[in-house]
Z-matrix of the N, CA and C atoms (Angstrom, degrees):
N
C 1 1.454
C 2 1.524 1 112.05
N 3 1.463 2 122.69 1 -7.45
C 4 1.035 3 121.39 2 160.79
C 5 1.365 4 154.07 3 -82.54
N 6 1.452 5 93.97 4 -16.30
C 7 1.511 6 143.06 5 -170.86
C 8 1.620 7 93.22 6 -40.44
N 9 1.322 8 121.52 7 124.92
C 10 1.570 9 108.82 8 172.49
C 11 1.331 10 124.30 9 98.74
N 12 1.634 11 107.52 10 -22.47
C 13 1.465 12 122.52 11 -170.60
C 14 1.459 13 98.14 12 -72.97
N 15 1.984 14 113.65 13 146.13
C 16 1.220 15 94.82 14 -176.66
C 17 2.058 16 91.00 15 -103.80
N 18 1.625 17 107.69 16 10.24
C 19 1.655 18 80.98 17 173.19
C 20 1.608 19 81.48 18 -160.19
N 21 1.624 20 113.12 19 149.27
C 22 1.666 21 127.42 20 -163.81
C 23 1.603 22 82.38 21 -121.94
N 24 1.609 23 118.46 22 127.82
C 25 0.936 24 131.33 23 173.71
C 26 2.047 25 97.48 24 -115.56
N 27 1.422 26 118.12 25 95.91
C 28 1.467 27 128.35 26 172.88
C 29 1.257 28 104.77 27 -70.34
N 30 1.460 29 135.20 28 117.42
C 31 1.202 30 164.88 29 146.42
C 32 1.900 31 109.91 30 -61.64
N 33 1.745 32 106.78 31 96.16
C 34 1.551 33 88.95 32 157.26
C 35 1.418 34 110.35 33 -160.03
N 36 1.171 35 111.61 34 167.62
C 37 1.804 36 127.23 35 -170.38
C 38 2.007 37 96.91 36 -94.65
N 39 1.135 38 105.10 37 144.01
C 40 1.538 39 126.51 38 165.91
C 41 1.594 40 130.52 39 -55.98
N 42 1.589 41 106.43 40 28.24
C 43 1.096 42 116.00 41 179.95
C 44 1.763 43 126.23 42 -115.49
N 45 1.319 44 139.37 43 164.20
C 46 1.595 45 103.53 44 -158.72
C 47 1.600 46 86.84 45 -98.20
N 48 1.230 47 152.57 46 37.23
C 49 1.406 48 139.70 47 93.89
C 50 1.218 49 132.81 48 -26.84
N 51 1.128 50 109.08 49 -62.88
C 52 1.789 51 122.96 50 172.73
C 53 1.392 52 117.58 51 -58.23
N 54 1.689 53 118.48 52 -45.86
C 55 1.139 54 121.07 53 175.03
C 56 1.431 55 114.02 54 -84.44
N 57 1.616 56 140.07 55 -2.80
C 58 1.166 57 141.02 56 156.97
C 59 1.575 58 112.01 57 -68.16
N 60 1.502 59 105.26 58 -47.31
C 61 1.152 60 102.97 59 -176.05
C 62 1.647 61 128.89 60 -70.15
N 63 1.390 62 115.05 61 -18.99
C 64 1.572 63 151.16 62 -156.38
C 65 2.040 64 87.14 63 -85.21
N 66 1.596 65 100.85 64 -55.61
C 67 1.386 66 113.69 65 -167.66
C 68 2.012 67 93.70 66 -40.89
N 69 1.676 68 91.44 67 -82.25
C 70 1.583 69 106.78 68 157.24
C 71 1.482 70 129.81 69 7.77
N 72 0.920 71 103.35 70 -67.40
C 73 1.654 72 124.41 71 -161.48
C 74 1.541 73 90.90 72 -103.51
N 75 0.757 74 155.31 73 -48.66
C 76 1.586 75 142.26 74 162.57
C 77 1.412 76 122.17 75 -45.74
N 78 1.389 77 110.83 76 -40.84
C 79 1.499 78 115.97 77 158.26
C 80 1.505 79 126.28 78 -50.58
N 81 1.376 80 108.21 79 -44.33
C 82 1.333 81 133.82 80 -175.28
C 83 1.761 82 103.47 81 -68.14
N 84 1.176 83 94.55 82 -55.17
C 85 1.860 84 92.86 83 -177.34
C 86 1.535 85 105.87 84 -80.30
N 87 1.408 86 129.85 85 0.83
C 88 1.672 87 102.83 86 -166.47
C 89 1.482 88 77.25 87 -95.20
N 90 1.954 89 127.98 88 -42.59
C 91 0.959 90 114.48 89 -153.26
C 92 1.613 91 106.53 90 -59.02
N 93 1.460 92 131.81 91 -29.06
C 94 1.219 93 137.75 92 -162.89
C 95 1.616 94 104.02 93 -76.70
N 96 1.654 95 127.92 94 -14.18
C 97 0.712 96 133.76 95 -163.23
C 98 1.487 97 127.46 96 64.05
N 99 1.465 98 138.45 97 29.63
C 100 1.369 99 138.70 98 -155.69
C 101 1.535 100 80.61 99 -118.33
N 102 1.336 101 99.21 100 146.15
C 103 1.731 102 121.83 101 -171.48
C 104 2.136 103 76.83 102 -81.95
N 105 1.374 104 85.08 103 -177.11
C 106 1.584 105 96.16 104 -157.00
C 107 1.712 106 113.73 105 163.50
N 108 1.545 107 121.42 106 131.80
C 109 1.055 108 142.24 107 -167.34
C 110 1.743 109 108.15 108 -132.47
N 111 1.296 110 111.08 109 147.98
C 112 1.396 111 116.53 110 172.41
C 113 1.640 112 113.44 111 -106.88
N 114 1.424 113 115.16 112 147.20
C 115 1.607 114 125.80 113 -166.89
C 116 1.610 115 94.95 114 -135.19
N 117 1.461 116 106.76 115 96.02
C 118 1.559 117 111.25 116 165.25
C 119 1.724 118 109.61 117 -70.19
N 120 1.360 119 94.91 118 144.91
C 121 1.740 120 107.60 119 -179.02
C 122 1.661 121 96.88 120 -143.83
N 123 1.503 122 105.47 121 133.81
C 124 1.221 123 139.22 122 -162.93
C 125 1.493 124 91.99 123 49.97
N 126 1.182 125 101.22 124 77.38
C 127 1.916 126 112.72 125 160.92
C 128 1.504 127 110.07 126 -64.53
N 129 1.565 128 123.86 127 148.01
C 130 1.247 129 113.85 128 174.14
C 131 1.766 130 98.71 129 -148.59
N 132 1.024 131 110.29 130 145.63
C 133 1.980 132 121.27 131 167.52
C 134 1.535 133 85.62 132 -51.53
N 135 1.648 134 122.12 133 -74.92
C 136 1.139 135 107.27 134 -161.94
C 137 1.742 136 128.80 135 -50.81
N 138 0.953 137 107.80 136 -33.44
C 139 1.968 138 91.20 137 169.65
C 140 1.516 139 100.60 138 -127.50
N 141 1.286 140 80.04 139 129.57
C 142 2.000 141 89.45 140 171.34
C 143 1.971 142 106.25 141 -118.40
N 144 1.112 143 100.36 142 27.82
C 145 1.070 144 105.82 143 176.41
C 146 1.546 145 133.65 144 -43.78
N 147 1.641 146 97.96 145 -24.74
C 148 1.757 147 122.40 146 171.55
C 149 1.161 148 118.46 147 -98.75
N 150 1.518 149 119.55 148 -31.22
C 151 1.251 150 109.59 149 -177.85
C 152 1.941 151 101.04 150 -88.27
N 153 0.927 152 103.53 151 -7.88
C 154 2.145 153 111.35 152 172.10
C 155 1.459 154 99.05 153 -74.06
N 156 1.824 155 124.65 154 -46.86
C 157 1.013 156 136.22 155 -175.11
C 158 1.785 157 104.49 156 -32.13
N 159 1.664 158 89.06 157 -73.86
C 160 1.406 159 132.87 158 178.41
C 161 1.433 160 101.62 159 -27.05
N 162 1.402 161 112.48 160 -70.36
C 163 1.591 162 101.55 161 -150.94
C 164 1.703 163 101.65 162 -95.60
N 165 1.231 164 126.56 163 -6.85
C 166 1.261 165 132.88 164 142.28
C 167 1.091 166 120.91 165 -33.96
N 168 1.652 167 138.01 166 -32.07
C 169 1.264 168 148.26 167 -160.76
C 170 1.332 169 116.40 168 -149.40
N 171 1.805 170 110.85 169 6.90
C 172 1.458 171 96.20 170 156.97
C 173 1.801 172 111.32 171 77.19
N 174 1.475 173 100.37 172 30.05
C 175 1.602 174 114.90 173 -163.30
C 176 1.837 175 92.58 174 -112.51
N 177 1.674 176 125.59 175 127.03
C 178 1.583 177 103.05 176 166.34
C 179 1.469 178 115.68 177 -104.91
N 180 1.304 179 90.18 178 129.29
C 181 1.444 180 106.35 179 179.67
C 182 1.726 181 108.65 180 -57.90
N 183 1.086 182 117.12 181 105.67
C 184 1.558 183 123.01 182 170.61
C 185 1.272 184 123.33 183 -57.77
N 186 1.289 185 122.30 184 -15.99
C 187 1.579 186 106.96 185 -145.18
C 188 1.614 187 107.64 186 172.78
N 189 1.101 188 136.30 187 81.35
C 190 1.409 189 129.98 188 -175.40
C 191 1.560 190 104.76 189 -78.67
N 192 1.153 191 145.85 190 82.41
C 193 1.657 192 123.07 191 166.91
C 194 1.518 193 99.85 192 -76.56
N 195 1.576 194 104.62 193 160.57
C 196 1.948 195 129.45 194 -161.03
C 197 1.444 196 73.59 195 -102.24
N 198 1.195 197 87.95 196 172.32
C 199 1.770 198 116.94 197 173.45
C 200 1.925 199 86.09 198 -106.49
N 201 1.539 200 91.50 199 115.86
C 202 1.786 201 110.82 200 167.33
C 203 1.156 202 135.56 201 -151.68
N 204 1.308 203 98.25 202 118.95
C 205 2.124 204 102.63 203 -173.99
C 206 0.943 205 113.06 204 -63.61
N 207 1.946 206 142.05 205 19.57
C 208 0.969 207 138.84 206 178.13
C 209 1.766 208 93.54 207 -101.19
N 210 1.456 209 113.59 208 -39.17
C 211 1.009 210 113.35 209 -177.45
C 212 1.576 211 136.54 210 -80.45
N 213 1.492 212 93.66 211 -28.94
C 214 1.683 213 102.32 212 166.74
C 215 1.726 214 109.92 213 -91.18
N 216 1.134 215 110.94 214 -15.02
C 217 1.784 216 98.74 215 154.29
C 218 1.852 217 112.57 216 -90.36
N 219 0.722 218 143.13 217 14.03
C 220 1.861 219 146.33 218 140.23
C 221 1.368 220 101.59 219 -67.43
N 222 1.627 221 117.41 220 -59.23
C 223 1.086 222 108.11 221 -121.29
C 224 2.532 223 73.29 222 -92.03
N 225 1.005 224 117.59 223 0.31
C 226 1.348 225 117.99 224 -164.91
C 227 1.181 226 75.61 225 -84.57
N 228 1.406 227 129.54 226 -58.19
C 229 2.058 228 118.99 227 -172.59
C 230 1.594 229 124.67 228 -77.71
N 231 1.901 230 106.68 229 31.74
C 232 0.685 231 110.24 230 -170.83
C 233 1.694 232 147.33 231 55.66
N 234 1.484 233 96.72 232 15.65
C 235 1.477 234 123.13 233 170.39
C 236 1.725 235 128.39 234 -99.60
N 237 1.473 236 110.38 235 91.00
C 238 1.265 237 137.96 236 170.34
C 239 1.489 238 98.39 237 -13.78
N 240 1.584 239 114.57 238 149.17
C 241 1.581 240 92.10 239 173.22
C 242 1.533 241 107.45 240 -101.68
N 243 1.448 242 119.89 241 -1.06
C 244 1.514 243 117.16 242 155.07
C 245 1.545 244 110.48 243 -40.85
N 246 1.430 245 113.15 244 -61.68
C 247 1.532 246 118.42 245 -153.36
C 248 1.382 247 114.74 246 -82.34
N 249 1.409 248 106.65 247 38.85
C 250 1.723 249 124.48 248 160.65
C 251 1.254 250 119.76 249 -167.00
N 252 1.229 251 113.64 250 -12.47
C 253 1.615 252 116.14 251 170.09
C 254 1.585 253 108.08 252 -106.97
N 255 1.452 254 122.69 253 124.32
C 256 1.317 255 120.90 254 -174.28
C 257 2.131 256 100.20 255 -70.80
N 258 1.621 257 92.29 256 -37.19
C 259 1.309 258 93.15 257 179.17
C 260 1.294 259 131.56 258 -50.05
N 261 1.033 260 138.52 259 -46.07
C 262 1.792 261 169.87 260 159.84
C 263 1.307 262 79.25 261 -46.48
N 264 1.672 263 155.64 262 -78.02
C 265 1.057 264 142.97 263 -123.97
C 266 1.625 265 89.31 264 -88.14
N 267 1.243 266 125.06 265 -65.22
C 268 1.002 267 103.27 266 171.82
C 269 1.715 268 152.44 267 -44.70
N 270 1.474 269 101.16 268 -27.84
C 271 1.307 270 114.00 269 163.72
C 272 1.430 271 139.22 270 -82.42
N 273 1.865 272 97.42 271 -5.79
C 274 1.654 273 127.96 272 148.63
C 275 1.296 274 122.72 273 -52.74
N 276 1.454 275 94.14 274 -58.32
C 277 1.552 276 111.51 275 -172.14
C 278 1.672 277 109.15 276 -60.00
N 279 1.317 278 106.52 277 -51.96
C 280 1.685 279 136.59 278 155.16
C 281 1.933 280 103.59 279 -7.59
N 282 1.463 281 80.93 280 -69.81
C 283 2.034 282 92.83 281 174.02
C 284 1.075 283 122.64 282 -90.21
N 285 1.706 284 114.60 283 4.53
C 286 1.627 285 75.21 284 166.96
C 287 1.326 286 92.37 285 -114.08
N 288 1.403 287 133.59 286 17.04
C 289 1.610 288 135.69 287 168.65
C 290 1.371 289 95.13 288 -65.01
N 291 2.004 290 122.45 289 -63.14
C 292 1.165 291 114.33 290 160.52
C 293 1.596 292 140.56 291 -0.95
N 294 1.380 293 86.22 292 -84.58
C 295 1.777 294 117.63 293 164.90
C 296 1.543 295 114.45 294 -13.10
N 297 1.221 296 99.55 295 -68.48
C 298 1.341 297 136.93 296 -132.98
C 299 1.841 298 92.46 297 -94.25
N 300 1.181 299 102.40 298 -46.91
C 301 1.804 300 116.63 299 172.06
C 302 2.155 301 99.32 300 -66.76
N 303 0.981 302 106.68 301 -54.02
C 304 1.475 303 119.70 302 -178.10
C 305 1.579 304 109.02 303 -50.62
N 306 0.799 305 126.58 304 -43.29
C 307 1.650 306 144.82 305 -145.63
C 308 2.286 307 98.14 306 -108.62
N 309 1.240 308 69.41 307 -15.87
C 310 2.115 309 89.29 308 172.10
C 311 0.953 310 109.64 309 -78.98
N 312 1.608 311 132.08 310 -49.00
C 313 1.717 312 131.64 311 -165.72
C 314 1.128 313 96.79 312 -66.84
């Protein structure tokens, strides 16, 4: 499903599921050659197990989101966490400036 993409944005959580699967899918996109960035979700101090992954291998971390009950109750009433936090919007915008630079090489 990626086939063609000119940039793979990997989505994963801090667990050694996430980071098994992350391993996976990094293999998969370097062999395809598509530029590509990683986006931690429910980021935590306590395991950095992905972002160690990451800079072990020269991978940029796009985007750390925390694990927050402010955010998974918005996002349960269907409220983006851009479209109430100015902060989040900016750190959106942040990735897809990223993106957008990534998807250039």
């Amino acid at each position: 499903s990626v086939g063609g993409c000119d940039y793979c944005i990997l989505v994963t959580e801090p667990t050694p599921f996430g980071l098994h699967d992350l391993k996976i899918a990094v293999q998969l996109i370097k062999n395809m050659e598509i530029p590509f960035g990683v986006v931690v979700n429910k980021a935590s101090q306590d395991n950095q197990s992905v972002q160690e992954f990451c800079k072990e291998n020269i991978i940029e971390v796009l985007l750390e989101i925390p694990y927050s009950k402010e955010i998974a109750q918005a996002y349960s009433k269907g409220i983006l966490p851009v479209e109430n936090n100015g902060d989040w919007k900016s750190k959106f915008e942040k990735l897809y400036q990223k993106v957008e630079r990534g998807a250039g090489k």
